[in-house]
Each structure stands twice: as structure tokens, then as C-alpha cells.
N, CA, C and O atoms as a printed pandas DataFrame, in Angstrom:
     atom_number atom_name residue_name chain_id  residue_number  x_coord  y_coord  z_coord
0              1         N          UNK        A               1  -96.695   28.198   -5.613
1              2        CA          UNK        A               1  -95.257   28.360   -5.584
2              3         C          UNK        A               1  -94.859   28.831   -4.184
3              4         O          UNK        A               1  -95.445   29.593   -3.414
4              5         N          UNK        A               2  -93.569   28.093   -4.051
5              6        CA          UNK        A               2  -93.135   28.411   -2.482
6              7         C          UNK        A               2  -92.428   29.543   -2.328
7              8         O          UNK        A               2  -91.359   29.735   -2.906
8              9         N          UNK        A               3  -93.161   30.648   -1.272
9             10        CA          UNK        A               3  -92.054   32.336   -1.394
10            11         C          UNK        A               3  -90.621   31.655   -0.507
11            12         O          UNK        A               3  -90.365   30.962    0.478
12            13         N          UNK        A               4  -90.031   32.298   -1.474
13            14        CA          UNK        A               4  -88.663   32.416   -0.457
14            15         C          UNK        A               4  -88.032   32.909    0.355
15            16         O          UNK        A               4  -86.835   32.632    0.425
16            17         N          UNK        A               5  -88.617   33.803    1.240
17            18        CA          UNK        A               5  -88.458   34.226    2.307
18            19         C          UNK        A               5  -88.924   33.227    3.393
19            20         O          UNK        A               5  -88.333   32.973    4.442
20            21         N          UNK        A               6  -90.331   32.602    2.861
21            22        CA          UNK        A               6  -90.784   31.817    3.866
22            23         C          UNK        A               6  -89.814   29.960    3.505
23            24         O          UNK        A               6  -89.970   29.054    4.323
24            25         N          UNK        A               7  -89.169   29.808    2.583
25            26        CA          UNK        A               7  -88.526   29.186    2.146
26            27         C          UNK        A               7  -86.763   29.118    3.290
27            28         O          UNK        A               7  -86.430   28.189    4.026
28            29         N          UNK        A               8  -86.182   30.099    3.099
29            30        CA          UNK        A               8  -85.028   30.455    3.859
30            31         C          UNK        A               8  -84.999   30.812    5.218
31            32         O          UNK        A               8  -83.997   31.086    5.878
32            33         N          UNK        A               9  -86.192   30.788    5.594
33            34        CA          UNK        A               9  -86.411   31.147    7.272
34            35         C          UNK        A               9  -87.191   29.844    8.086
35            36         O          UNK        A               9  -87.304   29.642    9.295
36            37         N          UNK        A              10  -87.761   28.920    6.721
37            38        CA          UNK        A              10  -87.914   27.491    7.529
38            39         C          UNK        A              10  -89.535   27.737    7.330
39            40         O          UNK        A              10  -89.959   28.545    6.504
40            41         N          UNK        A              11  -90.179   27.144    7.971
41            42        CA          UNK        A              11  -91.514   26.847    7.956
42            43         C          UNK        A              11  -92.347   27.789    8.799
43            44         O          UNK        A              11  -93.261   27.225    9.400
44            45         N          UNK        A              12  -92.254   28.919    8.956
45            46        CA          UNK        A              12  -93.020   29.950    9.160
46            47         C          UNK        A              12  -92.762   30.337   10.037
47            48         O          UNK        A              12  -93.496   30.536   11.006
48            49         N          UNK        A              13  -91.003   30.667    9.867
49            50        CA          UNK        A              13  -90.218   31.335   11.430
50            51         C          UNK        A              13  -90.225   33.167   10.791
51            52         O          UNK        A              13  -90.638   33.681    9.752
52            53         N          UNK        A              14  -89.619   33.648   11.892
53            54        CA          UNK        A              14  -89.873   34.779   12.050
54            55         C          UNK        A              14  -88.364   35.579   11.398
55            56         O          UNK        A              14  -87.215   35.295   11.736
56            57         N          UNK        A              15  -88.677   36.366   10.641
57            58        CA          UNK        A              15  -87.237   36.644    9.823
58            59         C          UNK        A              15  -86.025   37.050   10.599
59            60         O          UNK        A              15  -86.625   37.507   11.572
60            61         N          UNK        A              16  -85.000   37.188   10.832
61            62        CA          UNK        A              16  -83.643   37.193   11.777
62            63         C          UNK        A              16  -83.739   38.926   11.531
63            64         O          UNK        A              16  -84.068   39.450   10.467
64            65         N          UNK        A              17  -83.362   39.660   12.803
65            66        CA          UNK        A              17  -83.252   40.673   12.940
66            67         C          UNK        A              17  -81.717   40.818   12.261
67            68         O          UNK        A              17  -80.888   39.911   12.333
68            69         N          UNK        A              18  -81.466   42.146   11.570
69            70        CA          UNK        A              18  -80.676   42.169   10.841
70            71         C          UNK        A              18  -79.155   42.481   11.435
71            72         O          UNK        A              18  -78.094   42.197   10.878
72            73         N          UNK        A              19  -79.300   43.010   12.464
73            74        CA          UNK        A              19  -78.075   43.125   13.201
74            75         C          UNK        A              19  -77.168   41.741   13.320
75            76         O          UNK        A              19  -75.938   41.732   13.362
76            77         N          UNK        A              20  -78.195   40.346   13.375
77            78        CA          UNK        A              20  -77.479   39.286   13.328
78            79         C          UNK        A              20  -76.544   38.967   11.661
79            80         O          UNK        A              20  -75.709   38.114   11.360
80            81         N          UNK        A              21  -76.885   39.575   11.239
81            82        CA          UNK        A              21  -75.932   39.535    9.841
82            83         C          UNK        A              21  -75.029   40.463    9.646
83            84         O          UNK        A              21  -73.969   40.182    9.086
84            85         N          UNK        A              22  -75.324   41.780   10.102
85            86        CA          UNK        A              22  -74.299   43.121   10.132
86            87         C          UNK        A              22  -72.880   43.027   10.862
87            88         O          UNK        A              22  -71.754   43.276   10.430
88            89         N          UNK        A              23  -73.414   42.480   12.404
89            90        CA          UNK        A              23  -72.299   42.316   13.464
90            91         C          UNK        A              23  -71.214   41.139   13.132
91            92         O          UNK        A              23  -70.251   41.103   13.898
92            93         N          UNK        A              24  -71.252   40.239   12.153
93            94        CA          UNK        A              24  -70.426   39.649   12.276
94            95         C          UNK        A              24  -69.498   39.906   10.858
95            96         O          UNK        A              24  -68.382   39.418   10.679
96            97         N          UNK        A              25  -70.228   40.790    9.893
97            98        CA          UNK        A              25  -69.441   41.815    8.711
98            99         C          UNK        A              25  -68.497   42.471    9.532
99           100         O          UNK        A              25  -67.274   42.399    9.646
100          101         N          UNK        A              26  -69.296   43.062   10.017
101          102        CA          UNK        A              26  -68.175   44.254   10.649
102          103         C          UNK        A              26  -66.821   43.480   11.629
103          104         O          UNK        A              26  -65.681   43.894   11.839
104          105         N          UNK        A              27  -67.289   42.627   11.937
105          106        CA          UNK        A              27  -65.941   42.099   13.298
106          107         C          UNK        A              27  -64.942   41.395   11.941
107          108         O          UNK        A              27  -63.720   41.276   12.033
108          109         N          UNK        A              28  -65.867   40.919   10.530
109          110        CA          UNK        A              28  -64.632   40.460    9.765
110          111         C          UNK        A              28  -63.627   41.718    9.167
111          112         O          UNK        A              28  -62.404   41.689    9.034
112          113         N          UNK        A              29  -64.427   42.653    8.905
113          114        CA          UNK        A              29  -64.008   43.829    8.125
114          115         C          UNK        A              29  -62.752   44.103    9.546
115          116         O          UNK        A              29  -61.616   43.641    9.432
116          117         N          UNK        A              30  -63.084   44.723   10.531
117          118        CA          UNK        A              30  -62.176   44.828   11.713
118          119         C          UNK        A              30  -60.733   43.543   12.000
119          120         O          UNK        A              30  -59.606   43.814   12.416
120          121         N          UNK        A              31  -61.157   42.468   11.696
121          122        CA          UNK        A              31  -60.275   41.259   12.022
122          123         C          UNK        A              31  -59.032   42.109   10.393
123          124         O          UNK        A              31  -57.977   42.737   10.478
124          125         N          UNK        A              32  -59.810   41.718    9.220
125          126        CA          UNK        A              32  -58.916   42.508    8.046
126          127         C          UNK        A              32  -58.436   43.350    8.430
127          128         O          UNK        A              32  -57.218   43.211    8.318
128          129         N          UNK        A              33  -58.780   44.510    8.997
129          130        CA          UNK        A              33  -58.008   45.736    9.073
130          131         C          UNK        A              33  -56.508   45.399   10.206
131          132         O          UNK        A              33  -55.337   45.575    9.871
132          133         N          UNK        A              34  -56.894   44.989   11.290
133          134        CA          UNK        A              34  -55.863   44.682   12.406
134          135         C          UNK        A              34  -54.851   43.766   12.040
135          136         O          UNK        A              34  -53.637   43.896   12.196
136          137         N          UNK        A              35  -55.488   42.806   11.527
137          138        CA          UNK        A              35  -54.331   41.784   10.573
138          139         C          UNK        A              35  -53.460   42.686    9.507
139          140         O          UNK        A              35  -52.298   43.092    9.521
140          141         N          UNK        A              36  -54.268   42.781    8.816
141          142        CA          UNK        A              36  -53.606   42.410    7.308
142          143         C          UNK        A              36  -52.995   43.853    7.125
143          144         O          UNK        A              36  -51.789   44.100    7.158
144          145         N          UNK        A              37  -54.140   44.893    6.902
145          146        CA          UNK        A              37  -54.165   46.310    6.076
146          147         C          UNK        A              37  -53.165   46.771    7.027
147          148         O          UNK        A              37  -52.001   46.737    6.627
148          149         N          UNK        A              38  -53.492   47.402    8.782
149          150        CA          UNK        A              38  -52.518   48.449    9.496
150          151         C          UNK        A              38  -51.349   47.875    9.284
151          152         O          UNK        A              38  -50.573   48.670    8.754
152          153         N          UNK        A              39  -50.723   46.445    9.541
153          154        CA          UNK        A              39  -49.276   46.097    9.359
154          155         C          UNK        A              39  -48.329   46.394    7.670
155          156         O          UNK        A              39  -47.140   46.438    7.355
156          157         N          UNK        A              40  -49.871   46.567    6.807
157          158        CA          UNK        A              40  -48.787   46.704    5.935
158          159         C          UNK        A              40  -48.530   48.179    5.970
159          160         O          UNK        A              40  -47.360   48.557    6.018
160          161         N          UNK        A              41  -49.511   49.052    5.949
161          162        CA          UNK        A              41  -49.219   50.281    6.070
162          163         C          UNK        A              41  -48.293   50.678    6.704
163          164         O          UNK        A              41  -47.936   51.784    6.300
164          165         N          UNK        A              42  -47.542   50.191    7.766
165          166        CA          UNK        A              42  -46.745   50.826    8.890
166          167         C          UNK        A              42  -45.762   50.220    8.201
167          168         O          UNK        A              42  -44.901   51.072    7.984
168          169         N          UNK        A              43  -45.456   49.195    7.753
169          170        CA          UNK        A              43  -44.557   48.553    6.719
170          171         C          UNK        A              43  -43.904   49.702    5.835
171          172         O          UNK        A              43  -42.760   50.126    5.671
172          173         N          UNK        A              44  -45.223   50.022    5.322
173          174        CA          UNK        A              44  -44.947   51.016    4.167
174          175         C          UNK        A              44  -44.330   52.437    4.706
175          176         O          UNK        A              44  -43.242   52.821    4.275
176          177         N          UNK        A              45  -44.761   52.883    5.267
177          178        CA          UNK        A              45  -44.589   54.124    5.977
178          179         C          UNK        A              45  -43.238   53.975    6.535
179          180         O          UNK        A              45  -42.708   55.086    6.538
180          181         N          UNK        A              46  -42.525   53.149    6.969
181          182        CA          UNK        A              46  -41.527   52.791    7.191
182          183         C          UNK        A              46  -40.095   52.643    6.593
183          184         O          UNK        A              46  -38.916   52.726    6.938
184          185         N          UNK        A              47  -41.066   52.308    5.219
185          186        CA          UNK        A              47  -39.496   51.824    3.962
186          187         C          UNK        A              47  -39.719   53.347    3.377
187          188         O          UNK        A              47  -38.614   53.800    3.077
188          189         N          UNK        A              48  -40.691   54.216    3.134
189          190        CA          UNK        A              48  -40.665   55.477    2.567
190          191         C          UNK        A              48  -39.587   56.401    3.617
191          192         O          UNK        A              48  -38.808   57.209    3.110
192          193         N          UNK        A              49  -39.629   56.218    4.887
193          194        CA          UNK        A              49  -38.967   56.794    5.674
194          195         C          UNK        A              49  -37.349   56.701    5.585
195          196         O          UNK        A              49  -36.446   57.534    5.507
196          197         N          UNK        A              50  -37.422   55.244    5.637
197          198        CA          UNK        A              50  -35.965   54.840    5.274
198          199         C          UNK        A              50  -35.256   55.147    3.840
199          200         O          UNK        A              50  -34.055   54.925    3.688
200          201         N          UNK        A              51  -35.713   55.439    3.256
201          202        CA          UNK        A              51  -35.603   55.923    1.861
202          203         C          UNK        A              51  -35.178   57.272    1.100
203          204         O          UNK        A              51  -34.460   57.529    0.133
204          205         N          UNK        A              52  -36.254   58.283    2.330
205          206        CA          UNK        A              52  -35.844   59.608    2.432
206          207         C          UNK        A              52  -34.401   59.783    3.329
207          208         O          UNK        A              52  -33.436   60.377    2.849
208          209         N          UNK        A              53  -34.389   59.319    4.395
209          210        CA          UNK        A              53  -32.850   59.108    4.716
210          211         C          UNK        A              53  -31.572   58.533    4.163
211          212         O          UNK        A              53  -30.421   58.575    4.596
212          213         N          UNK        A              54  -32.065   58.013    3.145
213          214        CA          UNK        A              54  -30.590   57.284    2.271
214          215         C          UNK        A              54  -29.382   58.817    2.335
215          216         O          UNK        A              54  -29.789   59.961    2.137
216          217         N          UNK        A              55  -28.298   58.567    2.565
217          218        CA          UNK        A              55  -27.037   59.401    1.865
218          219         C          UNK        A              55  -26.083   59.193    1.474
219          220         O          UNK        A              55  -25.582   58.104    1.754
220          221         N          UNK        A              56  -25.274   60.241    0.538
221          222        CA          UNK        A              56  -24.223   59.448    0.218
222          223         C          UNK        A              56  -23.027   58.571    1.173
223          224         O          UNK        A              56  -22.872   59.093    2.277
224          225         N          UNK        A              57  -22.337   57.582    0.978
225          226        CA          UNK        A              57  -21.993   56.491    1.551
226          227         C          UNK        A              57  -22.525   55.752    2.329
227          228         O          UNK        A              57  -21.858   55.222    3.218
228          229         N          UNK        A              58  -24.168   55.476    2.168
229          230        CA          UNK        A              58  -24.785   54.481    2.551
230          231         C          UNK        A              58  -24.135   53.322    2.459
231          232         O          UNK        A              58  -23.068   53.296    1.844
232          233         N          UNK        A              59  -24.764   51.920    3.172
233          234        CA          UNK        A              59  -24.331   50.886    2.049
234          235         C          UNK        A              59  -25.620   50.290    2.385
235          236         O          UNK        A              59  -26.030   50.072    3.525
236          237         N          UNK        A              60  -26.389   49.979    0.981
237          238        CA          UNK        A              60  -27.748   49.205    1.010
238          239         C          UNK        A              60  -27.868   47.898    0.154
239          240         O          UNK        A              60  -27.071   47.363   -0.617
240          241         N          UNK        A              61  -29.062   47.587    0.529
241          242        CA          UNK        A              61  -29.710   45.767   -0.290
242          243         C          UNK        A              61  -30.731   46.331   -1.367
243          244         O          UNK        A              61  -31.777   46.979   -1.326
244          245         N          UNK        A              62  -30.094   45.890   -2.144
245          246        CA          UNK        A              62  -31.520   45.858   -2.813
246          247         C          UNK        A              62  -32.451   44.789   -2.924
247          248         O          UNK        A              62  -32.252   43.782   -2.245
248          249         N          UNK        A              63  -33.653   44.869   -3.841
249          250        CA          UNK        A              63  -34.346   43.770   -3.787
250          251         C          UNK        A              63  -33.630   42.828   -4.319
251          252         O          UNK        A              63  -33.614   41.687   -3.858
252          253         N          UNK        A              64  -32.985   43.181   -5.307
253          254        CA          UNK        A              64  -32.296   42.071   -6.476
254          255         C          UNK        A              64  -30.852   41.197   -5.512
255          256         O          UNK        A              64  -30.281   40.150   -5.818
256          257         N          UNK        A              65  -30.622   42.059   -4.381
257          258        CA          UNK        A              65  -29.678   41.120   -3.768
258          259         C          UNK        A              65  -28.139   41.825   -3.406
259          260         O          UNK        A              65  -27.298   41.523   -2.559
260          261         N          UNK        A              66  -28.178   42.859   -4.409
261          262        CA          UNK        A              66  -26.892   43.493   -4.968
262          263         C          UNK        A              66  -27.045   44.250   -3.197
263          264         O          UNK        A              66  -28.059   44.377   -2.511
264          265         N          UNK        A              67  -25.705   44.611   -2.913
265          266        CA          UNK        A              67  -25.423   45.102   -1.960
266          267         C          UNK        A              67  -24.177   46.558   -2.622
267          268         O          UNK        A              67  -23.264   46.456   -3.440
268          269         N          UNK        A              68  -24.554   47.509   -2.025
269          270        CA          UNK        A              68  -23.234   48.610   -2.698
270          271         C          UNK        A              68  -23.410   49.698   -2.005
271          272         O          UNK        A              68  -24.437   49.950   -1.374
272          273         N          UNK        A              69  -22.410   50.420   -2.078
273          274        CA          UNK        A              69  -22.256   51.942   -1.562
274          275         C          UNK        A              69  -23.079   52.445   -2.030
275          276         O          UNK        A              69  -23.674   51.855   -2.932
276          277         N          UNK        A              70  -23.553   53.973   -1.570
277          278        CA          UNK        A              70  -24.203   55.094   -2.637
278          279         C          UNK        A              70  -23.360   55.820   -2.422
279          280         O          UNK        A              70  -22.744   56.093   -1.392
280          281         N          UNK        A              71  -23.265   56.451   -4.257
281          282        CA          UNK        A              71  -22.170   57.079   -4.497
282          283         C          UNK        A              71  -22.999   58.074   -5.245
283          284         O          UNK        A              71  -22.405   58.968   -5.847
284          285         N          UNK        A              72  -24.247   58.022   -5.274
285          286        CA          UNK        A              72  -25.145   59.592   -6.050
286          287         C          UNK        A              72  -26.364   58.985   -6.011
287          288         O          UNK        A              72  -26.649   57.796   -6.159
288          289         N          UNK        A              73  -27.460   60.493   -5.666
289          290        CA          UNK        A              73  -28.515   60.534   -5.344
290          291         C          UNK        A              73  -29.052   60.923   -6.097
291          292         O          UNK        A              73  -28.486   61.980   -6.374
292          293         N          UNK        A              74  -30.283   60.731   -7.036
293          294        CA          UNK        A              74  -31.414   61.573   -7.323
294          295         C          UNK        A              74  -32.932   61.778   -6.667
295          296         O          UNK        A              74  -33.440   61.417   -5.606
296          297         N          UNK        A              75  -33.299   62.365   -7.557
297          298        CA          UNK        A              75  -34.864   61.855   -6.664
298          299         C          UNK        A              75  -35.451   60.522   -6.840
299          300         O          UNK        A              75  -36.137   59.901   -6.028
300          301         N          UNK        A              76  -35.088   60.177   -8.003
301          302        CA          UNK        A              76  -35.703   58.424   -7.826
302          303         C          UNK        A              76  -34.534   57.245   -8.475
303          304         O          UNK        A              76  -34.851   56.133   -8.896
304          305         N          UNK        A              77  -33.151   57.795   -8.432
305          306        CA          UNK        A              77  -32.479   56.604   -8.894
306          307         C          UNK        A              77  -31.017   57.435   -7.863
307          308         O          UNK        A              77  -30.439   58.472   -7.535
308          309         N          UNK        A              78  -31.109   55.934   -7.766
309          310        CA          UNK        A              78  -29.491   55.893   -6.799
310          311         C          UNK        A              78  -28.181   55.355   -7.572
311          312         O          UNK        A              78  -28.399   54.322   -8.204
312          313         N          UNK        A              79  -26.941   55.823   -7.641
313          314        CA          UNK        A              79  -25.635   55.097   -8.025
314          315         C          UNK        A              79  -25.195   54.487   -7.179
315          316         O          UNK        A              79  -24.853   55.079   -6.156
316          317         N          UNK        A              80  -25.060   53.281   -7.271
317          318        CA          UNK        A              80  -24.009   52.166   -6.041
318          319         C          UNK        A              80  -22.854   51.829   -6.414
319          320         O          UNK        A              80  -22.859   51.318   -7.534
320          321         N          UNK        A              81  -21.710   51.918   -5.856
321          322        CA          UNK        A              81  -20.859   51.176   -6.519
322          323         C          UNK        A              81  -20.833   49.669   -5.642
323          324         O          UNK        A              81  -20.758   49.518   -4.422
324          325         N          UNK        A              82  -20.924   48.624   -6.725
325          326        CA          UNK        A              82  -20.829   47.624   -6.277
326          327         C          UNK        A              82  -19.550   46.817   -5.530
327          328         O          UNK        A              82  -19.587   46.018   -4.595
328          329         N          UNK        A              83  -18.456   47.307   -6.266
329          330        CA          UNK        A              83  -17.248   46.969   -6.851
330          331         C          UNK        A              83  -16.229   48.024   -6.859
331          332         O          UNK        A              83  -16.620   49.175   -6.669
332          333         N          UNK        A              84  -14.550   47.726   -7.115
333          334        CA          UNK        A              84  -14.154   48.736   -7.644
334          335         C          UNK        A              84  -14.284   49.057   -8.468
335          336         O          UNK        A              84  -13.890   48.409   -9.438
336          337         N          UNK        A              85  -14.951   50.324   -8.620
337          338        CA          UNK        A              85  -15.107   51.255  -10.457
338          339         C          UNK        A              85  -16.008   50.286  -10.899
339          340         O          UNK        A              85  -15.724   49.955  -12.050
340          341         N          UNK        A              86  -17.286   49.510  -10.315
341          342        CA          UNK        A              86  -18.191   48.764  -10.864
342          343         C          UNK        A              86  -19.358   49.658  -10.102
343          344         O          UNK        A              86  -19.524   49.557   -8.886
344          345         N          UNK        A              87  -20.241   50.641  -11.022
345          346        CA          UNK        A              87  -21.430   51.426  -10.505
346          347         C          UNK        A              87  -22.443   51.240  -11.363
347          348         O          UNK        A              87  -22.270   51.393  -12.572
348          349         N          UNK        A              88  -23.878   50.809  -10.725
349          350        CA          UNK        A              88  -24.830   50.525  -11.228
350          351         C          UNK        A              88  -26.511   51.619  -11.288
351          352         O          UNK        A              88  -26.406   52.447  -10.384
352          353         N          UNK        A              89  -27.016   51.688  -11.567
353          354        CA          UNK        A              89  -28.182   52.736  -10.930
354          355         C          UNK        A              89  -29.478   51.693  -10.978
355          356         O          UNK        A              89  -29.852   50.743  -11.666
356          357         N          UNK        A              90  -29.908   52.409   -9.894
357          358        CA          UNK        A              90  -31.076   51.075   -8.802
358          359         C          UNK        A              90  -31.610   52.309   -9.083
359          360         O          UNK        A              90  -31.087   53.423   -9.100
360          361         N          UNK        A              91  -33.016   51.845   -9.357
361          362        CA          UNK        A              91  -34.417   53.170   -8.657
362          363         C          UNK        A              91  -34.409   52.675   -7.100
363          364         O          UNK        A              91  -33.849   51.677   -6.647
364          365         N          UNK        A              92  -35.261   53.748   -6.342
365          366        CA          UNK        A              92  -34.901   54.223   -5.243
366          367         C          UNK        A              92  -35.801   52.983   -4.898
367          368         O          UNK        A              92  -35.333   51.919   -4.493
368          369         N          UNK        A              93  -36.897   53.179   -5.061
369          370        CA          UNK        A              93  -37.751   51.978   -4.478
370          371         C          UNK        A              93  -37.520   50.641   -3.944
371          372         O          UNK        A              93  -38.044   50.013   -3.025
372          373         N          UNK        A              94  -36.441   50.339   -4.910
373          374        CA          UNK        A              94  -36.109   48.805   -4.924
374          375         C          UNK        A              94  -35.171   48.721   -3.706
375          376         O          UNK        A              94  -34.990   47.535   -3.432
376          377         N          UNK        A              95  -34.648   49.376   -3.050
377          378        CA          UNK        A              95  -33.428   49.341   -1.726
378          379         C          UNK        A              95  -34.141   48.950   -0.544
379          380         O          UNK        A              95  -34.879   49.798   -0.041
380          381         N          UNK        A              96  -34.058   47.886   -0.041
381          382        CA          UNK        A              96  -34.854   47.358    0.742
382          383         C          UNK        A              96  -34.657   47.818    2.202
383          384         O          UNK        A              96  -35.445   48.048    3.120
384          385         N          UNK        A              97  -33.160   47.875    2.065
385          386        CA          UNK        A              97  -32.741   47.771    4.141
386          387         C          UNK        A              97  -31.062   48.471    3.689
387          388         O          UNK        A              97  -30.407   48.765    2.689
388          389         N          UNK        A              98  -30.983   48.473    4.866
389          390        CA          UNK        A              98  -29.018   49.043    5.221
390          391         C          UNK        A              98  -28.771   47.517    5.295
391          392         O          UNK        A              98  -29.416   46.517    5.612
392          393         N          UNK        A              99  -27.371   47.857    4.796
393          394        CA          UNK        A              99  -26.347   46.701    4.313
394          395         C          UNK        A              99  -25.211   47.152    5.773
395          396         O          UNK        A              99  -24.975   48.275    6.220
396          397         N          UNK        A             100  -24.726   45.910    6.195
397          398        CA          UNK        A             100  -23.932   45.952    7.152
398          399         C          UNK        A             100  -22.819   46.604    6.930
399          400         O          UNK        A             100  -22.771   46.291    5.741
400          401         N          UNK        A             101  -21.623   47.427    7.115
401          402        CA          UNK        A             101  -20.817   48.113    7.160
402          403         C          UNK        A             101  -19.703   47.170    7.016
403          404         O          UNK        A             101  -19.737   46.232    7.813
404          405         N          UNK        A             102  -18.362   47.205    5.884
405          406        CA          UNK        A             102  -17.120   46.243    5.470
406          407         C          UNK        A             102  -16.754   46.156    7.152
407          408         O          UNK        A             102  -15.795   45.491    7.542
């Protein structure tokens, strides 16, 4: 029976020093991090920021589209009025960005 080591390295080559398999983990793991992971984080860190600054007479977006004043704060749900005498409550999360000013 044929070993497989001597199988996967060819006909009686010499096994690959292992750094040749490590170094190119790590430059993918690194390529992920610089891409993908730090941008979202700073993303994130960003909308939490903007979030803690909400006050009353903001005017924000939400995810859903709705655009409105804030007209009351809690710790995790906001009142907007959309409308006249039309007020809705958004959790805080969902407010994406500042809404342009009438």
C-alpha cells in the first residue's frame, strides 16, 4: 500500500517546510481583516456614536425610509413625528443618518 505522505509529496520528494503553508494563512487572515472586519467596525462605532447624539428636534431616516422629527427620547425608542400630530416610535437602532433640515 502506497503511504500518503509519500503519495502527496510526489515520488520521493522532500516534505514542504511548513512555513510555506502558514505564510499564506496568515496574509489571507490579514487581507480579511483590512477588507472586510476594520471597515465594518468603524462603520459600527460610528452609527453607535451618532446615536448617542440624537436630540430632541433632530430630524432622522430610518431604515424603513420614514423620515421625522424627534419629539422624545428614551434609552432605546425614539418618538418622531412624521406628520402633523402623526407620531410614531422607532427603536433607536433602526435611525440610520440625519435627515436634511425643511
Amino acid at each position: 500500500m502506497v503511504d500518503l505522505t509519500y503519495a502527496a509529496n510526489g515520488a520521493g520528494g522532500a516534505e514542504s517546510p511548513l512555513w510555506t503553508m502558514v505564510v499564506p494563512m496568515i496574509l489571507m487572515v490579514a487581507v480579511f481583516y483590512f477588507l472586510l472586519i476594520r471597515p465594518q467596525q468603524r462603520k459600527a462605532k460610528e452609527h453607535r456614536a451618532m446615536l448617542d447624539s440624537l436630540k430632541r428636534g433632530d430630524r432622522v431616516v430610518t431604515a424603513g425610509g420614514l423620515i421625522g422629527e424627534i419629539v422624545a427620547i428614551n434609552d432605546q425608542v425614539l418618538t418622531l413625528e412624521i406628520a402633523d400630530k402623526v407620531r410614531v416610535e422607532v427603536s433607536k437602532p433602526y435611525v440610520t443618518g440625519y435627515a436634511p433640515k425643511k
